[in-house]
C-alpha positions in Angstrom: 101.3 120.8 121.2 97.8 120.3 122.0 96.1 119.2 125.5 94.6 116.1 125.1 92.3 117.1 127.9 91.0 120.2 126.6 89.4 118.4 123.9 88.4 115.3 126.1 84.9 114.6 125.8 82.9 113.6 129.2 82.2 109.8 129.9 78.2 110.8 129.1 79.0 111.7 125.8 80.7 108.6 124.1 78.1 105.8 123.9 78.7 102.5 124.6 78.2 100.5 121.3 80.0 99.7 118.3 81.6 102.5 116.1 84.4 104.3 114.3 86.4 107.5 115.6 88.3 110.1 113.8 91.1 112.4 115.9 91.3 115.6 114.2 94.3 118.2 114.0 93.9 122.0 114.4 93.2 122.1 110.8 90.7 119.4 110.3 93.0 116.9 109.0 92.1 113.6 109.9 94.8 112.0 111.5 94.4 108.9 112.8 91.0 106.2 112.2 90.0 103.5 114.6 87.3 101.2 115.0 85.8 100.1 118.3 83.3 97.1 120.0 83.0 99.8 122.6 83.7 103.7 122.0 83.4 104.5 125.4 85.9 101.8 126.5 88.6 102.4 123.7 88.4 106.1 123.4 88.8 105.7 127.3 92.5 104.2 126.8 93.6 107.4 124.7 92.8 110.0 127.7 95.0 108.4 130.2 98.6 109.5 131.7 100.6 110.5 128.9 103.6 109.2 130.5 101.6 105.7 130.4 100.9 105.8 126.5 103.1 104.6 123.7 105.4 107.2 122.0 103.6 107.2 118.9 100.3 107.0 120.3 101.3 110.1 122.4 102.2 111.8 119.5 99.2 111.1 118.0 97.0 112.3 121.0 98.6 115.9 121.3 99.5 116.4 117.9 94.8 116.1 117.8 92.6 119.0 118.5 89.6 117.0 118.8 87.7 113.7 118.4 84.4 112.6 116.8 82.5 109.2 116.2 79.9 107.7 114.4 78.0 104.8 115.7 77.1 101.5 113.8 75.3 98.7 114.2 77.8 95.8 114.0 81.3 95.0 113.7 81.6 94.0 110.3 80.0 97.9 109.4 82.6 98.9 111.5 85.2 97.2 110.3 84.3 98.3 106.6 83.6 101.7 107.3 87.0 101.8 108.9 88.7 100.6 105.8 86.6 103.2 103.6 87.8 106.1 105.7 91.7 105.2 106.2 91.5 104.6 101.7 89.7 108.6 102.2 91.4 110.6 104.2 95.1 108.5 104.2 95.6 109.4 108.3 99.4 110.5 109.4 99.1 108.0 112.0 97.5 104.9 111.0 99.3 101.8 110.3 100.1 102.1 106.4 101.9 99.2 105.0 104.3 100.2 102.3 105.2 97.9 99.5 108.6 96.8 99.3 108.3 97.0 95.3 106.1 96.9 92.8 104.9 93.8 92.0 104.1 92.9 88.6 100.6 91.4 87.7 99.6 89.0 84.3 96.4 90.2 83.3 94.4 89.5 80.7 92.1 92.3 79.5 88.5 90.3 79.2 87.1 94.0 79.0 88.1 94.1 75.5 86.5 92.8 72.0 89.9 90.6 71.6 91.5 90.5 75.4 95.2 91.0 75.8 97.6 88.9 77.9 100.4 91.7 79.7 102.5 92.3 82.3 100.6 95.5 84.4 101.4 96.8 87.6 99.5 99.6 89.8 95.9 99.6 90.8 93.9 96.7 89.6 90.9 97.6 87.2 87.7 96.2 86.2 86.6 93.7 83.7 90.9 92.7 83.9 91.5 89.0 85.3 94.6 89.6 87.1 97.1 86.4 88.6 100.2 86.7 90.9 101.9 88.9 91.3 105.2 88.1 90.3 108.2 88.4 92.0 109.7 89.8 88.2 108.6 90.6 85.1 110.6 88.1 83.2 109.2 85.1 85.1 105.9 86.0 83.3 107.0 86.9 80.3 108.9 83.8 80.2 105.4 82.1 81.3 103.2 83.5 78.7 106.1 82.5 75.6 105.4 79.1 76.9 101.7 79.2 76.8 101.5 81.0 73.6 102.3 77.6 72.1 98.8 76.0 73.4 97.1 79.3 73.9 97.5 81.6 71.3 95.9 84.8 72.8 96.7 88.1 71.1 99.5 90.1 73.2 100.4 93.1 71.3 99.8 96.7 71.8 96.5 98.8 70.3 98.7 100.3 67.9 100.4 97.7 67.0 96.9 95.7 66.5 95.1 98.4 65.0 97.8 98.8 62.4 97.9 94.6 61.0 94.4 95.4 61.3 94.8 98.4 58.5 97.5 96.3 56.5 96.0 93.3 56.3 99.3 91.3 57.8 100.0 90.4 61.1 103.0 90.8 63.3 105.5 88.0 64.3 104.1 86.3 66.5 101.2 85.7 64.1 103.2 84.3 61.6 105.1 82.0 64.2 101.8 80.7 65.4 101.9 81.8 69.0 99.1 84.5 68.0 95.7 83.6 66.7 95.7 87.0 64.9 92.2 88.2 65.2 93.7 91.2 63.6 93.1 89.8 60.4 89.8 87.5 60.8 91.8 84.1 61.2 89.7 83.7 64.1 86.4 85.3 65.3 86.1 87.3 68.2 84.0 84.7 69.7 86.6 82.2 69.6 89.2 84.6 70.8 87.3 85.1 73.7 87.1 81.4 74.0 90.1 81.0 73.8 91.3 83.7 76.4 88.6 82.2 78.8 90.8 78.8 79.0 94.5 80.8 79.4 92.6 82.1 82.5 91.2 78.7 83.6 94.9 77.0 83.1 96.5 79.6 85.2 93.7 79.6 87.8 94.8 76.0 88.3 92.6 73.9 86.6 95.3 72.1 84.0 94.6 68.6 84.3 91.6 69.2 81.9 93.9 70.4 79.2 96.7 68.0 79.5 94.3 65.4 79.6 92.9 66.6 76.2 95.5 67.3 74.5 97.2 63.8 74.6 93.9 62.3 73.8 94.4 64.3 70.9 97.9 63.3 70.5 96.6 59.4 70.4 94.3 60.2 68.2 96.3 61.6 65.9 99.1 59.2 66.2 96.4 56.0 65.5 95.5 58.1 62.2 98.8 58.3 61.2 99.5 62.6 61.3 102.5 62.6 62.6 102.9 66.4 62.3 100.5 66.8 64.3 101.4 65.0 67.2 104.4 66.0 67.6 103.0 69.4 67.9 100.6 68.1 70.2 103.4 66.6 71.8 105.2 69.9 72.1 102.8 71.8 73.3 102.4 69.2 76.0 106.0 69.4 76.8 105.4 73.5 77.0 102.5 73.5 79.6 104.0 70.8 81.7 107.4 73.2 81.5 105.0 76.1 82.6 103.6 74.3 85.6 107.0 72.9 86.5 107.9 76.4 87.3 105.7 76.9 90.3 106.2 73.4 92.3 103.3 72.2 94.2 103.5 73.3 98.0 100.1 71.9 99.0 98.2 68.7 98.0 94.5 68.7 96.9 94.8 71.8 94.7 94.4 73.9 97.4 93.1 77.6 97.0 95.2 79.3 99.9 96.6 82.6 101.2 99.4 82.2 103.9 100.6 85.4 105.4 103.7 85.8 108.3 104.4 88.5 110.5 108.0 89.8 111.3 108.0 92.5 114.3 110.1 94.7 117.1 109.2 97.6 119.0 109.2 99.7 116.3 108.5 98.3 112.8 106.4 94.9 111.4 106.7 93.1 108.3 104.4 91.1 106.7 104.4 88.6 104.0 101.7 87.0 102.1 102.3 83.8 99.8 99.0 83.1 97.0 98.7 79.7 96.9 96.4 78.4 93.8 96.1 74.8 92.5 98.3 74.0 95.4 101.4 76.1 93.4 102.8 79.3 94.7 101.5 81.7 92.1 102.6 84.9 93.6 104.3 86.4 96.6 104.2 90.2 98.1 105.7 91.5 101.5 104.5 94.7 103.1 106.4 96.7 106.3 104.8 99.3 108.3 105.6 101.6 111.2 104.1 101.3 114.3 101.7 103.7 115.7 100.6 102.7 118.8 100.8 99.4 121.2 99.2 97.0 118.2 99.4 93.4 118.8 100.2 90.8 116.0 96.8 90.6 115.9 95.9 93.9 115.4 98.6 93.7 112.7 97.1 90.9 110.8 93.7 92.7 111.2 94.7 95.9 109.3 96.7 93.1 106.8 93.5 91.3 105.6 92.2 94.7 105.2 94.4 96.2 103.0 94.4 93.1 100.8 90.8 92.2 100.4 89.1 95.5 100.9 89.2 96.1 97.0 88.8 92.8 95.9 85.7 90.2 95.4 84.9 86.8 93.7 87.8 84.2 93.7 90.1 86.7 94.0 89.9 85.8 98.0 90.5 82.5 98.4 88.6 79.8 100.6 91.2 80.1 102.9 92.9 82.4 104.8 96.2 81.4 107.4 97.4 83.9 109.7 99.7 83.8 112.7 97.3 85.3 115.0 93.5 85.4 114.9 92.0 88.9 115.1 90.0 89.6 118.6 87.3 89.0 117.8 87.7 87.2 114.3 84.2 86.9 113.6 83.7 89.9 112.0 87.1 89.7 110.0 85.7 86.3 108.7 82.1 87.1 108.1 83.5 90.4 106.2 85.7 88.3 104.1 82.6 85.7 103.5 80.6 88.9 101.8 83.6 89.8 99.7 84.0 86.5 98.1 80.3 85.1 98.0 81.2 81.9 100.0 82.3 81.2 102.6 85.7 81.6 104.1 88.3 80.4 106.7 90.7 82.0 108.7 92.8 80.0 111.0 95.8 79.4 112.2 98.3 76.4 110.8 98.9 73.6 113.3 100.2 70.9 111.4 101.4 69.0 108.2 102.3 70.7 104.8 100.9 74.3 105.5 102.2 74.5 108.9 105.4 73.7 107.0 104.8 76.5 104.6 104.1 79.2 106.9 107.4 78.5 108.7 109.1 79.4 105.1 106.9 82.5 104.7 107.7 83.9 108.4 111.4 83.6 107.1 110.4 85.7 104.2 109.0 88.2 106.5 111.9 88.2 108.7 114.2 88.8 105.9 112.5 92.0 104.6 112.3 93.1 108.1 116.2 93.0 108.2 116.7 94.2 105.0 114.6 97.3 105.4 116.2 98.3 108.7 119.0 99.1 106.3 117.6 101.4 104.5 118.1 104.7 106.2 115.5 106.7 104.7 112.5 104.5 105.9 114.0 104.1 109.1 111.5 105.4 111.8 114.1 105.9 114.8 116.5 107.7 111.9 113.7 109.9 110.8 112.5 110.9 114.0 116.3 112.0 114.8 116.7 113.7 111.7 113.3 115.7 112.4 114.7 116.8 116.2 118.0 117.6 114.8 116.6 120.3 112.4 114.1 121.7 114.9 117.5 122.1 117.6 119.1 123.5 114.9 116.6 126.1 113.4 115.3 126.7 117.5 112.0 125.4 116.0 109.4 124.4 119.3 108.6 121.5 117.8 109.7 118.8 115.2 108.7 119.8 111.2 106.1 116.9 110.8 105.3 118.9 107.2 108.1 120.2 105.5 107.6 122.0 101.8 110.1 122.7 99.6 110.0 125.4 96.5 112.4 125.7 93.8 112.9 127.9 90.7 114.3 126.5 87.5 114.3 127.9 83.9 116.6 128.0 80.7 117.8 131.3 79.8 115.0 133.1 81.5 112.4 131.4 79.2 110.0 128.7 80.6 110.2 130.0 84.2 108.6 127.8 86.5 108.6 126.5 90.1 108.1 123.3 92.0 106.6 122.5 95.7 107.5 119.4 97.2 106.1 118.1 100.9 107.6 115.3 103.2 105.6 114.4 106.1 107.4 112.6 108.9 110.6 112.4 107.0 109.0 110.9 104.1 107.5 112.0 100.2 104.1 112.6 100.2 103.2 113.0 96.6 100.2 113.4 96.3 100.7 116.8 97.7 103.1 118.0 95.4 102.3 121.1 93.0 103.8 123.0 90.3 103.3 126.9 89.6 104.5 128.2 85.9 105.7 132.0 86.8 104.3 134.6 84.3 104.9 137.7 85.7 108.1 139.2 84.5 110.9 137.7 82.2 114.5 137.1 82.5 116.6 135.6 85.3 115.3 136.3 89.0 115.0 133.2 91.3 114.5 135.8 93.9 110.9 137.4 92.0 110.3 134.0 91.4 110.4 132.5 94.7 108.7 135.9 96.4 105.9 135.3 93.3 105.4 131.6 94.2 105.2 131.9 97.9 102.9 134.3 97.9 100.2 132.4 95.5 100.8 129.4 98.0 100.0 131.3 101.0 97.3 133.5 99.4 95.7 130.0 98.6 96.0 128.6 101.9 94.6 131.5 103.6 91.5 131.8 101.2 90.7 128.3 102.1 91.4 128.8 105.7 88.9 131.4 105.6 86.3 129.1 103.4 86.1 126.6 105.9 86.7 128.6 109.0 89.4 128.2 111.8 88.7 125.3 114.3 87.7 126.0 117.6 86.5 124.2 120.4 82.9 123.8 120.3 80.4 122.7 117.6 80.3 125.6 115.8 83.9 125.4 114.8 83.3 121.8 112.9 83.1 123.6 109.5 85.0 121.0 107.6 82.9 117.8 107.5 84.9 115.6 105.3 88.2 116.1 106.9 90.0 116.3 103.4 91.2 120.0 102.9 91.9 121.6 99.5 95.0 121.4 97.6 96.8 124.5 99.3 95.1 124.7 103.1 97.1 122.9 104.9 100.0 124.6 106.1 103.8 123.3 106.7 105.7 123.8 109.9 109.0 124.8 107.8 109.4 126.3 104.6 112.8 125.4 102.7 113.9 127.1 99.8 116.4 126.0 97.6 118.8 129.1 97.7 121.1 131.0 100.1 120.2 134.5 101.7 118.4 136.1 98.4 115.8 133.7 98.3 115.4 132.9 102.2 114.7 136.8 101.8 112.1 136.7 99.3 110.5 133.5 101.0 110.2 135.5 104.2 109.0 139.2 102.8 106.4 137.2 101.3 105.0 135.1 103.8 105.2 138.9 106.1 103.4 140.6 103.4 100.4 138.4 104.5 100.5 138.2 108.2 101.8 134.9 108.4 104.2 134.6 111.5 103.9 130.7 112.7 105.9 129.3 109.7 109.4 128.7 110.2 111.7 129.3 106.5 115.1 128.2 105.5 117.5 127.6 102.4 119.7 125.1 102.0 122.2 126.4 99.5 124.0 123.7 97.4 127.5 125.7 97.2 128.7 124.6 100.7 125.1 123.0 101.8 124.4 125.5 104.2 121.4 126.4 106.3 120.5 129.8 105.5 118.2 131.8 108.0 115.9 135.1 107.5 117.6 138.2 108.5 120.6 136.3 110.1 124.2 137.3 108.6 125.8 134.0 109.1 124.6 130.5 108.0 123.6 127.4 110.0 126.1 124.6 109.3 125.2 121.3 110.4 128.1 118.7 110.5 127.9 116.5 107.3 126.9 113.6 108.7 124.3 115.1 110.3 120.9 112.9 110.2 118.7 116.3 109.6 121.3 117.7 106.8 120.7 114.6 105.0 117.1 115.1 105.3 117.0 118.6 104.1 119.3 117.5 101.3 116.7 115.2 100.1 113.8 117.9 100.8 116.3 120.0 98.5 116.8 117.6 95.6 113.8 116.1 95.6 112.6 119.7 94.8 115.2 120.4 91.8 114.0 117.2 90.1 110.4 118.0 90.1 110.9 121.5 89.0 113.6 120.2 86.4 111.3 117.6 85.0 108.1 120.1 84.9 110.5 122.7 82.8 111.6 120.1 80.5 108.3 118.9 79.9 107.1 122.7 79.4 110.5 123.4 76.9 109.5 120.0 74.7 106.1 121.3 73.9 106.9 124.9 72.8 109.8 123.0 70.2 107.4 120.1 69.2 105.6 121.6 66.5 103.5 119.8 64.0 101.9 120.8 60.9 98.3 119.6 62.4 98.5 122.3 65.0 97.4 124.8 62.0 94.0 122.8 61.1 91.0 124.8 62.5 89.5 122.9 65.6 91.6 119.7 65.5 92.6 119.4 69.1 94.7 117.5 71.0 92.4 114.7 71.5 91.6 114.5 67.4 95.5 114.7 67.0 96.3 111.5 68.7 93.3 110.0 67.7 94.8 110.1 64.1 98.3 109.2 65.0 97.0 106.1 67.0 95.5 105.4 64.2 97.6 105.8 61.0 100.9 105.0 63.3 103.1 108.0 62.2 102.6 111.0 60.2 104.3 110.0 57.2 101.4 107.6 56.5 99.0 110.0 57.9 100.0 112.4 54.7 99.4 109.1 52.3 96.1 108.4 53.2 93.6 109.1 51.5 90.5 111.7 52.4 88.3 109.0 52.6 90.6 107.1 54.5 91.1 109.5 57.0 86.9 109.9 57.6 87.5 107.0 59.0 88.7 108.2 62.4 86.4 108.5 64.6 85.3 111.8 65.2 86.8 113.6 61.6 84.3 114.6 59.6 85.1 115.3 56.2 85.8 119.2 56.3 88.1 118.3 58.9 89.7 115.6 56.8 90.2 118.1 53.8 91.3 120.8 56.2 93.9 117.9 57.3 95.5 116.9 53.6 95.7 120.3 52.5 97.8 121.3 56.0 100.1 118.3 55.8 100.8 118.8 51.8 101.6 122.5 52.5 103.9 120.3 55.1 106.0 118.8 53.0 109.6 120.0 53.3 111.4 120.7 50.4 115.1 121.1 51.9 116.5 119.1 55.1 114.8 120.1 58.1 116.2 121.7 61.1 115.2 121.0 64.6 115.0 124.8 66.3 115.9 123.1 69.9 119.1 122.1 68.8 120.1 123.6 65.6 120.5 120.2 64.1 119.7 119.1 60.5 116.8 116.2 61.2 117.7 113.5 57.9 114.3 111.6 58.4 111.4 113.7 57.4 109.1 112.1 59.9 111.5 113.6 62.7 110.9 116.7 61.2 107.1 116.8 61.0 106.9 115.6 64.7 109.4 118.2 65.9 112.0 116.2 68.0 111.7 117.6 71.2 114.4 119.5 73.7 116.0 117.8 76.9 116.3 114.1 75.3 118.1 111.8 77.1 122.5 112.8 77.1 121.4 116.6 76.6 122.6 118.9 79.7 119.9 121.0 80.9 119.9 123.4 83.4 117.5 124.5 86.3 118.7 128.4 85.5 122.0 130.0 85.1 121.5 131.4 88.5 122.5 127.4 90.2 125.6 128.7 90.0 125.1 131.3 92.4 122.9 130.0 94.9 123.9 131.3 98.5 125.5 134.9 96.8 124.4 138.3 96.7 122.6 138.3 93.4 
């Protein structure tokens, strides 16, 4: 626990203007990101009486080893260099909101030569017009059926297109009419495109323009007596109206409106954020976050705005913007957001009338996903912090395990040996962290060799980065690591945990003595009778089962089994897939699914033609003719038997694929030796 004065910089130093600070750990790591009107005065606040600062904020300040700055010219700089760096370096002790899912999106891929209506989810890309999100998947789904009647935009897979665009026939939904099927030329790619541009427009809100057209059409056709046609007109009518029916209109004059709530207590917020377009709900999310320090609501809603908008531009932020609380001051938060859309934006708080209204329902939102995630014990901040103490009372640690890593072994029968790391920081995954080590050295059975191999290449790594970019010490010439972003292995845990009993704790501990490393606590949790297992002591740890910290090492423990189980799966379905391409000179992996994308399966694959399969891009002809002669030499002549299970394969195409090992039902094990974790070996 660092000395928040011995890194303290003098009044002199810190200038009085505008800027962004970084606190730094003993390793570098940037911890925690702040903005400022005035360095001086807010850097000021941090060097006080500990006893007089926040928990988490005094955590934060001894946990440091030093503090830097750089100086802009106005708020709004620092307000976006402050987002850049929190997206960089992901600080331990900034105010992170977590989703409380994974909301679904409908996007329409305009990047492409015929854009695709789907359901995506994850990080939003370019040239994809994205609405919502969606509370469920369904609910668009259900959506796009409707407007498939009136807009009949192509939704199916590349495959899928690529191969009506091969046969010559389309799918379904082509023959249904709720696809245009540009697949086979019934419409250009201009008119497709056309075509996708007014889905967008209709779910952007402007749908009076199409309802009003289409029953001009519908008269029209009625006065000329086709029937047929107006009653499809009719129908697709009926389906848009249907579609708009299921997002009721919340505000009048087709507003363009985001409306977001906050839920807090001493220890936890919640917010929630209702997209309001056309004066309809379109989409809803909710976010919760610990709290680090003494933030207000403000504060809260500051680092809210930035999270949602600092990735997005164009219509994508609305005109206006309602908050509980204005941001001190808010005219940088609102000339920032006026750059990111191109026009200019409000933000301001509801008094009255209809979105007064609606923000009352969105703060119940928000106070309903507050309640329901303080029942969720694993993302429980005062549960996490307990379980942290209780394993550093119980291993006689000096401090609370802020980084934890776990290792395990797993293999089948000796073969495929390979080993997983997993980290939790503060009691929860970071996975971005995780790695995975496939162990070489030696066959057969022995965890033990296996864990002594593994620690050691961890540790090795860690201290040849350690010596790249040099230990910190106080003074400028220790600031060798300017980015604050250490490599993949150089930042070290405070506890090592093993999954294993005495044997393994063993091996963990030889190694990390074997390099001089004495500062990092180890332990196995072994899963006979889940006990603690410590180097060199005779009798285990065992913490009461409802302990908080057992739970968390349990967690630490399993979390590690499943990644080294999924890894060795993975690993044991490529040595059994085989395929009669893998014997063509130079065809790679890249070239192989090139032509399976392409033909759809390898049965067709061995049909086509030489010239047809010059068609793929990138096989030349020699390759092509290299190709037929490997897959007619491929052709079984007797029932096929898949080597992973000794099973006769009766489809031929299951055969030339090579169905793989570890499908879904099949038991698979992380080594023999699970059996006898915690013994003598």
């Amino acid at each position: 626990m660092a000395d928040p004065s011995s890194y303290r910089p003098t009044p002199g130093q810190i200038p009085d203007s505008p800027g962004v600070y970084k606190f730094r750990d003993e390793h570098r790591r940037v911890i925690y990101v702040g903005k400022a009107k005035s360095l001086r005065q807010r850097l000021a606040n941090y060097f006080q009486d500990l006893a007089g600062l926040h928990p988490r904020t005094r955590s934060m300040v001894t946990t440091a080893a030093s503090v830097e700055w750089t100086v802009v010219s106005t708020e709004v700089e620092a307000l976006q260099l402050e987002y850049s760096w929190i997206k960089e370096f992901d600080p331990r002790f900034n105010v992170k909101y977590r989703d409380d899912k994974s909301y679904p999106y409908l996007a329409v891929t305009m990047n492409e030569q015929f854009p695709r209506v789907q359901v995506m989810r994850g990080h939003k890309r370019k040239g994809v017009r994205y609405f919502g999100p969606y509370a469920h998947a369904w609910a668009i789904r259900d959506t796009v059926d409707l407007l498939l009647r009136v807009f009949p935009v192509r939704t199916c897979s590349a495959g899928v297109f690529k191969n009506a665009e091969r046969t010559g026939r389309p799918c379904l939904l082509g023959y249904i009419g709720k696809c245009s099927a540009p697949c086979v030329e019934r419409i250009s790619a201009e008119d497709h495109r056309e075509l996708a541009d007014e889905f967008c427009d209709f779910m952007a809100g402007r749908t009076g323009t199409y309802i009003r057209r289409l029953e001009r059409q519908m008269t029209d056709a009625a006065e000329e007596m086709e029937y047929e046609r107006a009653a499809r007109l009719r129908d697709d009518i009926e389906a848009l109206k249907k579609a708009m029916e299921k997002n009721a209109v919340v505000l009048a004059d087709a507003t363009d409106a985001d409306l977001m709530a906050v839920a807090e207590d001493e220890l936890e917020a919640a917010v929630q954020i209702f997209h309001v377009r056309g004066g309809r709900v379109r989409g809803q999310r909710g976010w919760v976050t610990d709290k680090v320090e003494a933030v207000t609501t403000a504060d809260l809603v500051e680092h809210a705005l930035q999270q949602l908008y600092g990735e997005e531009t164009g219509d994508s932020v609305p005109k206006e913007v309602l908050v509980p609380a204005l941001p001190d001051p808010v005219e940088p938060v609102q000339e920032w957001l006026t750059e990111r859309r191109g026009s200019n934006v409000s933000l301001r708080i509801p008094q009255r009338g209809d979105k007064k209204a609606l923000m009352e329902t969105v703060q119940r939102n928000a106070q309903q996903t507050l309640g329901l995630h303080k029942t969720k014990r694993a993302s429980d901040l005062t549960t996490r912090s307990r379980a942290l103490e209780e394993i550093a009372e119980a291993l006689d640690l000096d401090s609370a395990p802020l980084r934890i890593e776990c290792y395990d072994i797993s293999h089948l029968q000796g073969d495929d040996v390979v080993a997983s790391m997993v980290v939790f920081e503060d009691g929860l995954q970071r996975k971005s962290e995780y790695r995975r080590f496939q162990i070489k050295g030696f066959e057969g059975q022995d965890d033990v060799r296996s864990m002594h191999e593994v620690i050691t290449r961890r540790f090795k790594r860690y201290l040849s980065e350690k010596e790249k970019t040099g230990e910190w010490t106080d003074g400028e010439n220790g600031l060798t690591e300017d980015d604050g972003r250490p490599k993949r292995f150089a930042y070290p845990p405070q506890l090592v945990v093993v999954d294993g009993g005495q044997p393994q704790v063993a091996a963990a501990h030889r190694a990390l003595d074997e390099l001089g490393i004495d500062d990092i606590a180890v332990c196995g949790l072994a899963k006979r009778l889940e006990e603690v297992w410590l180097p060199g002591e005779d009798d285990p740890v065992v913490l009461p089962r409802t302990s908080e910290g057992l739970y968390l090492l349990q967690r630490v423990r399993d979390e590690a089994h499943r990644f080294a189980i999924t890894y060795q799966r993975t690993k044991r379905a490529r040595r059994f897939k085989a395929s009669p391409l893998d014997d063509v000179p130079g065809l790679g992996e890249t070239r192989k699914q090139a032509l399976i994308k392409y033909f759809g399966s390898l049965k067709k694959l061995r049909s086509a033609t030489i010239d047809q399969i010059c068609e793929v891009p990138g096989i030349g002809r020699k390759t092509a003719e290299a190709i037929a002669v490997a897959l007619a030499k491929a052709t079984p002549a007797a029932p096929a038997v898949n080597t992973a299970t000794g099973e006769i394969m009766e489809d031929e195409e299951d055969a030339a694929l090579g169905t793989t090992a570890g499908s879904a039902g099949e038991p698979v094990s992380a080594g023999a030796s699970d059996k006898r974790r915690g013994q003598e070996p």
